[in-house]
C-alpha positions in Angstrom: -96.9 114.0 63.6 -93.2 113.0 62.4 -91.1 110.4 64.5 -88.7 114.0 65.2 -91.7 115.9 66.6 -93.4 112.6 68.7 -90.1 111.6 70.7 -89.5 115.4 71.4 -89.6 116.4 75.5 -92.4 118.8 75.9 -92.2 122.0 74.8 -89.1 121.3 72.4 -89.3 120.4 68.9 -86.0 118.4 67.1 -84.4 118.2 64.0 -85.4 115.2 62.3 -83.1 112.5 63.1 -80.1 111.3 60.5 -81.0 109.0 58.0 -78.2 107.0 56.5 -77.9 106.8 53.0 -79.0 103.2 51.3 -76.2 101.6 49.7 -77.0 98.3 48.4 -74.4 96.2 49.2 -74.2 91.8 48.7 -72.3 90.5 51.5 -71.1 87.1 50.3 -71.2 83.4 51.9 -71.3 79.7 51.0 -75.2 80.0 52.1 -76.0 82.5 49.5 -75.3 86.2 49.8 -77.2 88.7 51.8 -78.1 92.3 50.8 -76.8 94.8 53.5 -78.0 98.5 52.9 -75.8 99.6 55.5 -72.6 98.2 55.1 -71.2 101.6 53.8 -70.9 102.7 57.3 -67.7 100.2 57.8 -64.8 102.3 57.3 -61.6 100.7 59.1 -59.7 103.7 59.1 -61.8 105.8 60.7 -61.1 108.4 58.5 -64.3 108.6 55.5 -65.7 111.9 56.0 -69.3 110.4 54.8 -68.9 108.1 58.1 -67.2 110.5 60.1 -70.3 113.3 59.1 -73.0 110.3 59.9 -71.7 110.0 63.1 -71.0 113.3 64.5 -74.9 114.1 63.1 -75.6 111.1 65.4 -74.2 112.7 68.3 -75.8 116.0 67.5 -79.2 114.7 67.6 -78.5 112.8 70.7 -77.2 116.3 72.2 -80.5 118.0 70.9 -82.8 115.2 72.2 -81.3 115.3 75.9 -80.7 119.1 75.9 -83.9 119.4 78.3 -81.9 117.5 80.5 -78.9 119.0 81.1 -79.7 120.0 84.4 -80.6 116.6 85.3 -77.3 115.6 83.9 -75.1 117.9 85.8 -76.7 116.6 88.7 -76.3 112.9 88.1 -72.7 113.4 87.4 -72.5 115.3 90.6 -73.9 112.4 92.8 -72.1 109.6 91.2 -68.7 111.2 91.4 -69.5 112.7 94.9 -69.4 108.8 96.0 -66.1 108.4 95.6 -63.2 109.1 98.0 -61.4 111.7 96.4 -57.8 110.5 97.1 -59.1 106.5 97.1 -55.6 103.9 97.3 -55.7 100.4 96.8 -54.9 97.8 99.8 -50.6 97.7 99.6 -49.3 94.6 98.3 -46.0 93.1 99.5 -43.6 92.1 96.6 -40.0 91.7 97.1 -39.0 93.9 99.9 -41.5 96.9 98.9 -44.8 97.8 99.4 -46.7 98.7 96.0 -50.0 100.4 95.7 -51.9 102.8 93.3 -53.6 106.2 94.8 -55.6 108.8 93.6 -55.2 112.7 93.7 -58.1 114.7 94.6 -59.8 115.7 91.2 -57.6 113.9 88.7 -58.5 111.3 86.6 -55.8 108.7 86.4 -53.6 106.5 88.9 -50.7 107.5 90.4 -48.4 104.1 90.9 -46.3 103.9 93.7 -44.6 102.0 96.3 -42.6 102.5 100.0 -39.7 99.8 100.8 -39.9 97.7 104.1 -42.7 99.5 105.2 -45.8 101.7 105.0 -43.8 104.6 106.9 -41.4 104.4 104.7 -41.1 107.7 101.8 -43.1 107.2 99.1 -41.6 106.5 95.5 -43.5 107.5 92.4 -43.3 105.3 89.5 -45.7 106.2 87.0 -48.3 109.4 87.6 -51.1 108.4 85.0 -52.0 111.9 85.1 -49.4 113.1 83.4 -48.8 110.3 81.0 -52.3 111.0 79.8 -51.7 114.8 79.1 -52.2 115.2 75.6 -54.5 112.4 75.0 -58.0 112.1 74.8 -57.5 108.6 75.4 -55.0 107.1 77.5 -55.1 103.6 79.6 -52.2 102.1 81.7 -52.0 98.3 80.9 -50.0 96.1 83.0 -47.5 97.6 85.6 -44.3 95.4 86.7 -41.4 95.8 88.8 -38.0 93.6 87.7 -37.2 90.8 90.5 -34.7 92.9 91.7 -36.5 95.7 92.2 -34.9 98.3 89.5 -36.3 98.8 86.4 -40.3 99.2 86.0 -42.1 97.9 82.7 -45.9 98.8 82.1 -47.7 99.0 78.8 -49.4 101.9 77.4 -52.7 102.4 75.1 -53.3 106.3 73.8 -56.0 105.3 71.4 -58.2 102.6 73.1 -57.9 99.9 70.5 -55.8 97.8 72.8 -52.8 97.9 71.2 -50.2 98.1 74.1 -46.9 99.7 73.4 -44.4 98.4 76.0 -42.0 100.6 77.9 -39.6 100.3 80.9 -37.7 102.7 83.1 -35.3 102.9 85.7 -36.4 103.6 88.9 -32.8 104.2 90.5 -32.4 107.1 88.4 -36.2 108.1 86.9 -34.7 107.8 83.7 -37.5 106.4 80.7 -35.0 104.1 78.6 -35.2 104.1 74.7 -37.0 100.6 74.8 -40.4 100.8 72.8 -42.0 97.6 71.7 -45.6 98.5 69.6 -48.8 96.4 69.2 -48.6 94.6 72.1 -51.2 93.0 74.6 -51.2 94.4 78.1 -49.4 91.6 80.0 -46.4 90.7 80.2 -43.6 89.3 82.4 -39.7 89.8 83.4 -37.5 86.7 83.4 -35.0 85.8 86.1 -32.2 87.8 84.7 -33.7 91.4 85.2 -32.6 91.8 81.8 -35.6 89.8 79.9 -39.4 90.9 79.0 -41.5 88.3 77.6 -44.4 89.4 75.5 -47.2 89.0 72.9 -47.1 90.3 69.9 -50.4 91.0 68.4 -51.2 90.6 64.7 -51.9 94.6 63.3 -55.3 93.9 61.3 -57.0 91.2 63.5 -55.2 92.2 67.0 -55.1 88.6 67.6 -52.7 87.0 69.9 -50.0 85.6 67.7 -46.6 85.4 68.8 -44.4 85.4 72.3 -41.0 87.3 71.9 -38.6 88.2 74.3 -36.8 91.6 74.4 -33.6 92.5 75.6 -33.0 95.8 77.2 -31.4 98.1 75.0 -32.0 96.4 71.5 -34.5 97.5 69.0 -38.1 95.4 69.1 -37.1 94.5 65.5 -34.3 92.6 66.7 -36.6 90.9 69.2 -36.8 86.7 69.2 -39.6 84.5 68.4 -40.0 82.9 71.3 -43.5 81.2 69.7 -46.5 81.3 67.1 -49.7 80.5 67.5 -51.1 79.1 64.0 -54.1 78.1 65.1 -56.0 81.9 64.7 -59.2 80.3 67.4 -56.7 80.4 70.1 -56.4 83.5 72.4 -52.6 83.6 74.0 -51.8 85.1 77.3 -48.3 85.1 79.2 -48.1 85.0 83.1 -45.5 83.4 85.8 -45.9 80.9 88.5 -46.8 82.5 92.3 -43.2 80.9 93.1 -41.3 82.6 90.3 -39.9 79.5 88.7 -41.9 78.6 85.9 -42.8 81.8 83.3 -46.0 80.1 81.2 -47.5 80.5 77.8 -51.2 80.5 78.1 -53.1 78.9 74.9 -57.1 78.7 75.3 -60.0 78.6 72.8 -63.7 78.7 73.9 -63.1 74.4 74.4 -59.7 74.0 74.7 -56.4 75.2 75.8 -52.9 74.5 76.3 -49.9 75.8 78.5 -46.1 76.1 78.0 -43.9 76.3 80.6 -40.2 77.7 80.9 -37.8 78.1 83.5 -37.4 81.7 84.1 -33.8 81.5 85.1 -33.0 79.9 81.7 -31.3 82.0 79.7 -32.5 80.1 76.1 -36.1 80.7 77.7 -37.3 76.9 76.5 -40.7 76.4 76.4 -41.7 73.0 76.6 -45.6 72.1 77.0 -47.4 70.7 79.9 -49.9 68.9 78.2 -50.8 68.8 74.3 -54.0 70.1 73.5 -56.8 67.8 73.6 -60.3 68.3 72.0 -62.7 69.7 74.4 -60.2 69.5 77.5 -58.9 72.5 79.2 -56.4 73.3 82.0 -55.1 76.2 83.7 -50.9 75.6 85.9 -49.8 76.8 89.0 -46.5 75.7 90.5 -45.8 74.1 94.1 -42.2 72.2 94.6 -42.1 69.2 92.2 -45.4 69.6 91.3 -48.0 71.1 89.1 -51.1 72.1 90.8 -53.6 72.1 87.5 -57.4 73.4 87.1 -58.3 70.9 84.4 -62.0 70.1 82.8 -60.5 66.3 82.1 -63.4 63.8 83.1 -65.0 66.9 85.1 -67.4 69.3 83.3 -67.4 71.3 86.8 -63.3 71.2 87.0 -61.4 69.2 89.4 -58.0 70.2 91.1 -55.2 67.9 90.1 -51.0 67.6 91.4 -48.5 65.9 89.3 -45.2 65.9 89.3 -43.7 68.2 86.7 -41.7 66.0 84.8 -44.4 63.6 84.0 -47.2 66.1 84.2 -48.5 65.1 80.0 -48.9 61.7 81.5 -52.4 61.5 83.3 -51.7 58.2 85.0 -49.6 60.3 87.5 -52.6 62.6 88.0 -53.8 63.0 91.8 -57.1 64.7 92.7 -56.7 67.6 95.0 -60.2 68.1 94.5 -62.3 65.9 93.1 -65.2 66.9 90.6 -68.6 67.8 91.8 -71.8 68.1 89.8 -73.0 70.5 92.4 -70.1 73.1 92.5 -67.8 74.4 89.7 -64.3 75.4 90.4 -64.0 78.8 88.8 -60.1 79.7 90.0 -57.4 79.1 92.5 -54.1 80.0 94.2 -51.1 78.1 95.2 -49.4 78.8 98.8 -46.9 76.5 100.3 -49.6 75.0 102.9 -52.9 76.0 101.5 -54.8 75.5 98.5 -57.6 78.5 97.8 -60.3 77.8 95.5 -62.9 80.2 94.0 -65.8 77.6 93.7 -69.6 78.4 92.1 -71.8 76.8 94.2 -76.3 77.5 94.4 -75.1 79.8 91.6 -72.6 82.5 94.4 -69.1 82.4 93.7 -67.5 81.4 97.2 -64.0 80.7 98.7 -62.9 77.7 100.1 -59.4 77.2 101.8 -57.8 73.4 102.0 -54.9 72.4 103.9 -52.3 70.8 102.0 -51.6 69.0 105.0 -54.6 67.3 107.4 -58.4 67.2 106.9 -58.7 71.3 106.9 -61.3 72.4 104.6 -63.0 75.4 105.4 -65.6 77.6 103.3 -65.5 81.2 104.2 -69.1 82.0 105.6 -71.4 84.8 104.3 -75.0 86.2 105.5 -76.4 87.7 102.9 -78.2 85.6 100.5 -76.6 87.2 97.4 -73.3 87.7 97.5 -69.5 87.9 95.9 -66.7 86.1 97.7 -64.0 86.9 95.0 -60.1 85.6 95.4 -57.6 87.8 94.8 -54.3 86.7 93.5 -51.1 88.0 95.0 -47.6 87.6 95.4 -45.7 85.5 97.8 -45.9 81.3 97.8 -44.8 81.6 101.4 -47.2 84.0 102.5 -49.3 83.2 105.9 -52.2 85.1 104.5 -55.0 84.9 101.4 -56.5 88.0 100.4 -60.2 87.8 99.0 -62.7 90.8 98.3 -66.4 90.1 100.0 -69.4 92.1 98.3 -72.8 92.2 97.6 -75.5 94.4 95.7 -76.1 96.1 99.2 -72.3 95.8 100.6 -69.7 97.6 99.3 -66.4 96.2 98.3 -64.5 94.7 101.2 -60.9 93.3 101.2 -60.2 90.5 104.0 -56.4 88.8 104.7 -57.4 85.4 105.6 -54.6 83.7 108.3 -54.5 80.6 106.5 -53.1 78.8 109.9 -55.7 80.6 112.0 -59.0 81.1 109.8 -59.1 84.5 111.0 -60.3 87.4 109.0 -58.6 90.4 108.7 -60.5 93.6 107.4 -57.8 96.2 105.3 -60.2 97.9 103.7 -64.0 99.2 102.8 -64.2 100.5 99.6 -65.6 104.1 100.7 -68.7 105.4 99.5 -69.7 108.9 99.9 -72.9 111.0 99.9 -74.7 109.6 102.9 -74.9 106.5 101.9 -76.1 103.6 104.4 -75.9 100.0 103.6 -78.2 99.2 106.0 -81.2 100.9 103.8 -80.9 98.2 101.2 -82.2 94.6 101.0 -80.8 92.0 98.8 -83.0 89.0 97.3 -81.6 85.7 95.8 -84.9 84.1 93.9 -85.4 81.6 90.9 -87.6 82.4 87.6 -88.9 79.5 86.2 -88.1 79.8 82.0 -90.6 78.7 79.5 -88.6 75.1 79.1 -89.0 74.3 83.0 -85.4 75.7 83.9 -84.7 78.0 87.2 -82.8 81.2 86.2 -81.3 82.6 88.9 -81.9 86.4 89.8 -80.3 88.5 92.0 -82.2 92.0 93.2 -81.6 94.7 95.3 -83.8 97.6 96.3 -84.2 100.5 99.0 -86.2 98.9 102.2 -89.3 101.3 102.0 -90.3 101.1 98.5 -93.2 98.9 98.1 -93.1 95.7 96.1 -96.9 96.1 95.1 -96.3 96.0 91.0 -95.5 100.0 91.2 -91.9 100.3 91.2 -89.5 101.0 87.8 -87.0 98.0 87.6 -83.6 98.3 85.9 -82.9 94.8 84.4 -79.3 93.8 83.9 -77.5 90.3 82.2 -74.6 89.3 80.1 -74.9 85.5 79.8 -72.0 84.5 77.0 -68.6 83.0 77.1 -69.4 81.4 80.5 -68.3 84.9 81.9 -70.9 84.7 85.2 -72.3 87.9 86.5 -71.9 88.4 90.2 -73.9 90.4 92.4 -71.2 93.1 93.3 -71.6 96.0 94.9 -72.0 99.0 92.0 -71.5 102.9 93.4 -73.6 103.9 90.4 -76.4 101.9 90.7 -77.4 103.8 94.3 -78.9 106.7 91.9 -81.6 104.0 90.5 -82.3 102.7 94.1 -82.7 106.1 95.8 -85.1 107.0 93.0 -87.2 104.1 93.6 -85.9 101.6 91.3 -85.2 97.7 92.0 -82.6 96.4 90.2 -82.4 93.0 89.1 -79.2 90.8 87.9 -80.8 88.0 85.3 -78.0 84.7 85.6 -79.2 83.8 82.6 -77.9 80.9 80.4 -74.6 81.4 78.8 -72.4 82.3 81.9 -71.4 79.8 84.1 -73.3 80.6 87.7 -74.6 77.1 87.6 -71.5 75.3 86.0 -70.7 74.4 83.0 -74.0 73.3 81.5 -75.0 76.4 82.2 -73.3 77.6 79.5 -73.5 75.2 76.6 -77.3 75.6 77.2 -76.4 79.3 76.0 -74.0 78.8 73.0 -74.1 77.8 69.8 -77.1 75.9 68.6 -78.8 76.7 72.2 -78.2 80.9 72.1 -81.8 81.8 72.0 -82.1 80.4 75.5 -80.2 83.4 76.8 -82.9 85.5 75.2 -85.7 83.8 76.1 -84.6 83.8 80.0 -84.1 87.1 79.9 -88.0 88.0 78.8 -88.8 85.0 81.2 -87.0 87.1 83.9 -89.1 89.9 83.1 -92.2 88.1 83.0 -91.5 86.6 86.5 -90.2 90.2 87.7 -93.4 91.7 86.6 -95.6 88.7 88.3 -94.5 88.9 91.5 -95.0 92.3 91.4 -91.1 93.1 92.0 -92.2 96.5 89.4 -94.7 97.4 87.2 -95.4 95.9 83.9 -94.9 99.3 82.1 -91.8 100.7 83.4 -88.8 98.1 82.5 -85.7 99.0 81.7 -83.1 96.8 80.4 -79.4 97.3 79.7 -76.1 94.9 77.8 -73.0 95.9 76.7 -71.1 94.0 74.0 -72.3 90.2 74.1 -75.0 91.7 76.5 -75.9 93.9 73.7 -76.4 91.1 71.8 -79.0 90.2 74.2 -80.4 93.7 74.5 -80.9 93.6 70.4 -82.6 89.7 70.4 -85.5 91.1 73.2 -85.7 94.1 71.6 -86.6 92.4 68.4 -88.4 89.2 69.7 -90.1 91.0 73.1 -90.4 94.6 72.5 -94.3 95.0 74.1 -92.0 93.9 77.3 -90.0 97.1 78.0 -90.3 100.5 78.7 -86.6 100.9 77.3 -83.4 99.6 76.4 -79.9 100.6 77.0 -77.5 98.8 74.8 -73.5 99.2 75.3 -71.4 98.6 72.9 -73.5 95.8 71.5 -72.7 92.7 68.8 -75.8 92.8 66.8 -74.4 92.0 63.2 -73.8 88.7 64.6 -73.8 86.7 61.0 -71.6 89.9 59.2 -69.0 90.1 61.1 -68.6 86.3 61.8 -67.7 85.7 58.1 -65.2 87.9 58.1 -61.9 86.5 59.4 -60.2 90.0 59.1 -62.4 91.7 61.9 -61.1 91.2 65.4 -62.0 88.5 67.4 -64.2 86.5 64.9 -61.9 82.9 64.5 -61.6 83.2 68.1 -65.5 82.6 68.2 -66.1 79.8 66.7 -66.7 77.9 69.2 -69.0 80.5 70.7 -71.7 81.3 68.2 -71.1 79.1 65.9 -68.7 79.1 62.1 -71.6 80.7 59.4 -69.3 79.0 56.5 -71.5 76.1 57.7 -75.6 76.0 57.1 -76.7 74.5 60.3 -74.9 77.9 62.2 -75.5 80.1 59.6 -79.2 79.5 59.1 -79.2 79.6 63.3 -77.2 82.8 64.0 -79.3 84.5 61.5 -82.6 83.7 63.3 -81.7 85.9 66.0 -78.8 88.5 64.7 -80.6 91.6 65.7 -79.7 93.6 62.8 -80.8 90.5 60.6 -83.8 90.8 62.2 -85.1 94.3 62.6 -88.8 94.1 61.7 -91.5 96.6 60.6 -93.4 96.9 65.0 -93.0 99.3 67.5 -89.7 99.2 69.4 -88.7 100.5 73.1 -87.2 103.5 73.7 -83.4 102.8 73.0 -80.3 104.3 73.8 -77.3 102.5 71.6 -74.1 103.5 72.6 -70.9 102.9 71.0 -66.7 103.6 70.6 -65.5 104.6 67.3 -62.3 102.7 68.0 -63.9 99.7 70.0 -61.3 96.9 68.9 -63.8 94.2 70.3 -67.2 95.0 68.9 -66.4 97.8 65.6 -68.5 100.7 66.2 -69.8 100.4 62.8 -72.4 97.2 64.0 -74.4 99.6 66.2 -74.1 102.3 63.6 -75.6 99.9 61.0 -78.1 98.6 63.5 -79.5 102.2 64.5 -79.4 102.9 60.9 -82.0 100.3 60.0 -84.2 100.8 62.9 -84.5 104.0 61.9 -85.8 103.1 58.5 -88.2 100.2 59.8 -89.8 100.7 63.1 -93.1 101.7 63.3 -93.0 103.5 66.8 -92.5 107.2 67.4 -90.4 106.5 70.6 -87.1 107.7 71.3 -83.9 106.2 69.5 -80.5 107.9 70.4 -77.1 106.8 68.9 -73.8 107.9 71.1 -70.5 107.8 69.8 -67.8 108.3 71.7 -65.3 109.4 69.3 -62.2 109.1 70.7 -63.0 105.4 73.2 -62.5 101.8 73.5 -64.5 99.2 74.2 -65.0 100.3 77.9 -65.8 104.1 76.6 -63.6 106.9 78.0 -61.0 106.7 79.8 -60.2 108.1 83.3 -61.8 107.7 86.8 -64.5 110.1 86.2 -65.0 110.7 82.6 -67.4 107.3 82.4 -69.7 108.9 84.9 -70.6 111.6 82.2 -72.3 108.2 80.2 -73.7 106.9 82.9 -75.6 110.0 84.4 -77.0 110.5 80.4 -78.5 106.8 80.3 -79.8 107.4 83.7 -81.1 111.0 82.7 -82.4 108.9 79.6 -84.2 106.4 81.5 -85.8 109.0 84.1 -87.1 111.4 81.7 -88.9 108.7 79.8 -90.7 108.0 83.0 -91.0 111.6 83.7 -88.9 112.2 86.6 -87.4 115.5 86.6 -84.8 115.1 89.8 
């Protein structure tokens, strides 16, 4: 019986799946060279028709495989857009004398951005209608969207192919007018100076897309003509821009994976002078908000969980004139915060939750806001005003669905504005969250967080769906997810593995899961599932796990090292040709990543990294069923590392279970774009992962 014929559904019979061509090819290092079969498959243009050909066969396959479950598909799709409010609208947000808000139209795809001066019964001004920006595209994403202090001209940045390469525009809103203005290749954020007249921005470098210059532009000149403002030689650091809450400063943000640095200028100055708060320091980070005389700073110095510090601004490089605010705590790590003129708000990670805690500037007041459930989200959300009375904060849960609060900082009292609507008859009350500890093989508790429906029995029975991310110290909270209901209502528990390599339980957390100490995010993972399995949370043979990008990572490492674990595997976008692409300085993101996984130039991190590279170490066993999906113009994982690592599992496994390669062909690194388009790649993995266990509905 061929592979084709065994992963067939019953009573179909495929074509044989593609097999890539084997071009030897020696991909070179100080450590000796490496022979890579596969690398044909990188093509940077996008253009080879022999790539181009592979792919498209790809997506055949995967359309012939999953053609018995169309009707499944259709009616997936149906229930995960059916839970959305058709003509959904973000909470308003008060900014100069207008209230601005995005809204949906019934059936479209994209945001409409809008906003009503003095007051919500005020007429409604369009600025931007996604929808019709997007006509013509098959791609189309709206970066960041600004308003001038004054109120007249808009700015926003636009992406049309999904390789985030922001081209900056700006119209004027007194007359609807788009002006001439076009800057290319830039990131997504930017900001206006004082003068109305002035966008700062970064440039991006056209190969790498790395962060590498600030410039200013001038309305009405040519991008060409547009200033350096500042370079960034150092190609590790990634380089944001932003502005203080109270307007004054306008800051250049420098951080690696261990160390950062911030500029500051005033924004009324017409020279725009950046001078820098602090010079970067090995291993010490910091993050500036402004308040008076003072700089409120988020800093890492002498406190691996973060301490809040004020200084005064002139002297802020000078640490002798460094107050605590808050001092450090081993048992709490302060994640972000917000500056208002008599309250400090910080998002703290504390027993693993990310919670809020408000401090008076004045007095003893320190309050954290209270929460029932024992896995929850208690997420700050920043917004405009230094003198506003209130704090906004979103409160969710894997059972709750997104709720926005305004906090009366003088009064402690909540204020709900909205509940993120879910539709379809859903009930938050038929759900039960669980907040429990999995003991890894070195003795470490791994937090996990699980929901499921109330009636289905935890008696080793059940499917589980298994999720984790656990790099870059980027924690995973347990948030409410509209998609995830069509699991649960089939039977499924669902499981969030706070594996090592995210922050949840500060920052040890994550060096234990970088560099030299990566496998431990693998190996909790598999322990997760082991302890899953022995408290009978779900049944040994029906596991399901799913990554994207550094999660795919993870998804690739247990799929090599613990395949006998899981039923299948959903990988998203994953980095699995870990050692390739790290010695290559041209690819985007790789000297920014040093610090992350490690430089293979050097033995010690090359002889690691390729102990665990999943496409270094696809072996000759049976695999999962797997369903690898990818972008062709992903700018932060190249779609060419999944097709690579698809390739070779074709050729080696020993298994006749399903292996299915989607490519969206015209993506980023998030897939599609548009509110609903996603859903169609969700309701295939789910169609995926239910007709492997045999459910037809």
């Amino acid at each position: 019986m061929t592979a084709a014929a065994s992963a067939a559904p019953a009573g179909t019979t495929l074509p044989a799946p593609p097999i890539a061509a084997r071009h030897p090819f020696d991909v070179p290092s100080p450590n000796g060279a490496r022979r890579d079969d596969y690398y044909w498959l990188r093509d940077d243009t996008r253009q080879s028709k022999a790539v181009i050909d592979y792919l498209q066969a790809e997506n055949a396959y995967r359309d012939a495989f999953m053609a018995p479950t169309a009707d499944l598909q259709e009616k997936l799709y149906a229930e995960l857009v059916a839970r959305l409010k058709p003509d959904d609208a973000s909470v308003p947000t008060f900014d100069h004398g207008y209230w601005y808000y995005t809204r949906f139209e019934p059936g479209l795809d994209y945001a409409i951005y809008a906003r009503r001066e003095g007051s919500m019964a005020a007429p409604e001004q369009v600025l931007l209608d996604g929808n019709a920006m997007a006509q013509g595209h098959e791609y189309f994403q709206v970066g960041d969207v600004e308003a001038s202090p004054d109120g007249k001209l808009l700015a926003y940045t636009e992406d049309d192919v999904g390789r985030r390469q922001y081209t900056l525009r700006i119209k004027n809103l007194e007359t609807g007018v788009t002006l001439e203005d076009r800057v290319p290749n830039v990131e997504g954020e930017f900001v206006w100076a004082a003068d109305n007249r002035t966008l700062v921005y970064v440039e991006k470098d056209p190969v790498t897309l790395l962060s590498v210059r600030v410039r200013k532009h001038h309305l009405g000149l040519a991008a060409s003509e547009d200033p350096l403002v500042y370079e960034e030689k150092d190609h590790s650091y990634y380089m944001g821009i932003g502005k203080s809450r109270s307007e004054k400063y306008l800051f250049i943000d420098l951080h690696s994976t261990q160390q950062s640095e911030c500029r500051f200028a005033d924004a009324t100055d017409p020279d725009l002078h950046f001078r820098t708060v602090l010079a970067r320091e090995a291993n010490l980070e910091y993050h500036v908000e402004h308040l008076g005389d003072d700089f409120i700073i988020r800093t890492n110095w002498r406190a691996p969980n973060f301490r809040i510090i004020r200084t005064p601004v002139a002297s802020s490089a000078d640490k002798g004139t460094w107050q605590d605010v808050i001092a450090p705590r081993d048992d709490a790590f302060i994640q972000d915060f917000e500056v208002s003129k008599d309250y400090l708000a910080v998002n703290e990670r504390s027993g693993g939750l990310l919670k809020m805690r408000i401090k008076a500037w004045q007095g003893a007041s320190d309050a954290l806001i209270d929460a029932t459930e024992p896995a929850y989200t208690t997420r700050l959300v920043h917004t405009p005003g230094i003198d506003s009375p209130n704090l906004r904060y979103v409160y969710s849960s894997l059972a709750t669905p997104r709720t926005t609060y305004d906090y009366q900082l003088r009064t402690g009292q909540k204020e709900i504005k909205k509940v993120d609507a879910v539709l379809g008859g859903f009930n938050a009350a038929n759900y039960r969250t669980e907040f429990v500890h999995a003991k890894a093989r070195d003795g470490k508790l791994v937090p996990v967080s699980i929901v499921h429906r109330i009636n289905v029995p935890l008696n080793g029975t059940a499917p589980i769906y298994q999720y984790a991310y656990g790099s870059y110290g980027a924690s995973t909270n347990p948030e409410f997810r509209s998609d995830w209901v069509s699991l649960l209502d089939r039977g499924f528990v669902i499981a969030i593995a706070h594996v090592r390599g995210g922050q949840e339980l500060g920052r040890q957390w994550f060096e234990d899961g970088r560099l030299l100490h990566k496998k431990n995010t693998f190996t909790d993972f598999i322990d997760v599932t082991e302890f899953l399995i022995a408290h009978r949370y779900c049944a040994k043979d029906k596991v399901f796990a799913e990554g994207g990008s550094a999660g795919g990572l993870l998804m690739g490492a247990i799929a090599n090292m613990a395949p006998q674990e899981y039923r299948g595997i959903i990988a998203y976008v994953p980095f699995v040709d870990v050692v390739t692409t790290m010695l290559d300085e041209s690819i985007p993101l790789t000297s920014n990543e040093f610090d992350q996984w490690g430089n293979p130039q050097q033995k010690v991190y090359y002889d690691y990294m390729l102990s665990y590279s999943p496409y270094d170490n696809v072996a000759a066993q049976n695999y999962p069923a797997m369903l690898v999906i990818t972008s062709l113009w992903d700018s932060q994982v190249q779609y060419y590392e999944p097709a690579k690592w698809v390739a070779k599992l074709r050729a080696t496994k020993t298994d006749h279970r399903p292996l299915i390669f989607s490519v969206n062909m015209a993506g980023g690194h998030a897939g599609k774009s548009g509110r609903f388009q996603r859903y169609h790649e969700t309701a295939r993995e789910y169609a995926f992962i239910l007709h492997e266990l045999g459910i037809g509905n």
